[in-house]
C-alpha positions in Angstrom: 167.8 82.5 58.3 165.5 84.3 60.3 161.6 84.2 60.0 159.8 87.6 58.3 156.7 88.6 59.4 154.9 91.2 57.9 153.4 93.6 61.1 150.0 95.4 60.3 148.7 96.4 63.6 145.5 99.0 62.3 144.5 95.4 60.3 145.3 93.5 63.2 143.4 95.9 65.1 140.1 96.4 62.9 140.0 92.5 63.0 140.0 91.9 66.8 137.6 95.3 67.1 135.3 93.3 64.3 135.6 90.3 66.1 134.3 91.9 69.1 131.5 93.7 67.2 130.2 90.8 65.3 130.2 88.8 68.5 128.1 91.2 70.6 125.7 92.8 67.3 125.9 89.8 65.2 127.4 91.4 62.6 130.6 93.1 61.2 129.9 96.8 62.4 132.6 98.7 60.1 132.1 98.0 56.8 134.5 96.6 54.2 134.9 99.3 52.1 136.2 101.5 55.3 139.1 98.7 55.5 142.4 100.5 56.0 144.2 99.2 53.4 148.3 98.9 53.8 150.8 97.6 51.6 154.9 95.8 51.3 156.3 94.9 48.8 157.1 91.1 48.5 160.4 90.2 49.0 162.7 87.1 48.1 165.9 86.5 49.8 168.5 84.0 48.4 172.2 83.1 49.4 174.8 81.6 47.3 178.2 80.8 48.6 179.6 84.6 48.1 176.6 86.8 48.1 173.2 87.0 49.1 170.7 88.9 46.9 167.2 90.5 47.5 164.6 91.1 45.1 161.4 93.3 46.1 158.6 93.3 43.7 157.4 97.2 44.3 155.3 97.9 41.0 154.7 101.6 40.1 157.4 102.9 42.1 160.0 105.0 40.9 163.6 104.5 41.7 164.2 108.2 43.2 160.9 107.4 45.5 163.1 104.0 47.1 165.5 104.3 49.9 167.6 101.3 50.7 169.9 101.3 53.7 171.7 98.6 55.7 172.7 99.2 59.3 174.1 96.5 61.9 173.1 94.2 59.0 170.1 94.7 58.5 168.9 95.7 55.3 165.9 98.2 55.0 163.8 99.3 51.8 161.6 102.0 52.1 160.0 104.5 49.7 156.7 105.9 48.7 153.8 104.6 46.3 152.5 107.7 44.4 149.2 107.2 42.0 147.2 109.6 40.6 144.4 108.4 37.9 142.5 111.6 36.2 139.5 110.2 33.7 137.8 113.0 32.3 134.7 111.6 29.8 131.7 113.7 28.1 129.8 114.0 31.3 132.0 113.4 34.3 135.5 114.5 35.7 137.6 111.8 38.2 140.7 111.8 39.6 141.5 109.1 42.0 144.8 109.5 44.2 147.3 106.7 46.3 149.7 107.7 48.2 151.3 105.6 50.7 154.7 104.8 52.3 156.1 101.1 53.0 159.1 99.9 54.5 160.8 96.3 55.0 163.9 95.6 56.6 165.8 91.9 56.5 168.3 90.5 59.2 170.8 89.3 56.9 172.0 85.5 57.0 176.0 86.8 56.9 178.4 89.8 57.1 178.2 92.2 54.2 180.6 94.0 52.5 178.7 97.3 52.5 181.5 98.8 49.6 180.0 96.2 47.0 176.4 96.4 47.3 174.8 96.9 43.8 171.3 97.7 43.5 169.3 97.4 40.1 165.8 98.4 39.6 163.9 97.8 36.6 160.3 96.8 35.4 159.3 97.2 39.1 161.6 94.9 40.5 164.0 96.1 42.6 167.4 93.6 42.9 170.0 94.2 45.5 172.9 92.3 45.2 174.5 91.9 48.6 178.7 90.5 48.6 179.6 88.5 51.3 182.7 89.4 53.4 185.6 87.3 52.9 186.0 86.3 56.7 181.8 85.0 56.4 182.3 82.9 53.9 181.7 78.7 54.9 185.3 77.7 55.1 185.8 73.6 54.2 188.4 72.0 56.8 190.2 69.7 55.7 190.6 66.3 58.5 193.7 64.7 58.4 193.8 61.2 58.9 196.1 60.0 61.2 198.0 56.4 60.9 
């Protein structure tokens, strides 16, 4: 199965530009609460002998907000994380607002039978069930033994 990696390249980035900072000032120059925060969901691939089946863990998402799509076998989930928080008390008024976009997409292991994918979504798990095709399935040979 191939390796995942998750790529982040502004955190990547404010890292190395830290790095650089601290080791000419002494010091972190961008503080942490300026940290550009991005988010994917966790995912967990397993394979059985006629299907292979991804869950995402993607909390506080609706269903009509995910977009899952598979394309020269690889499968891609992507959607949108929308938050609003409005607390309104005797002497102050806050809202606080998320929004933000995420995407992961998955070489798969084996050919799919794209017809028979079933996807299920429910307390913020999202479960795609993906069928092997026939022709990918591990075939036993039998040996003959010759006397």
């Amino acid at each position: 199965m191939a390796e995942l990696t998750i790529w982040r390249p502004f955190q990547d980035l404010k890292k190395e530009m830290d790095r650089l900072f601290q080791e000419f000032f002494g010091k972190s120059y961008f503080p942490e609460r300026w940290e550009i925060v991005e988010w994917a969901p966790a995912i967990d691939v397993s394979e059985t002998e006629d299907e292979v089946i991804v869950k995402a863990d993607i909390p506080g998402v609706k269903a009509e907000d995910i977009e899952i799509n598979i394309v020269d076998n690889v499968l891609t989930i992507k959607g949108e994380k929308k938050r609003e928080k409005e607390e309104k008390k005797e002497n102050y008024y806050r809202v606080e607002r998320y929004y933000g976009s995420f995407m992961r997409s998955i070489q798969l292991p084996a050919e799919i039978d794209v017809e028979k994918i079933k996807a299920q979504y429910k307390d913020g798990v999202l479960k795609v069930t993906l069928p092997k095709k026939p022709e990918s399935k591990a075939k036993v040979i039998k040996i003959q033994v010759e006397k």
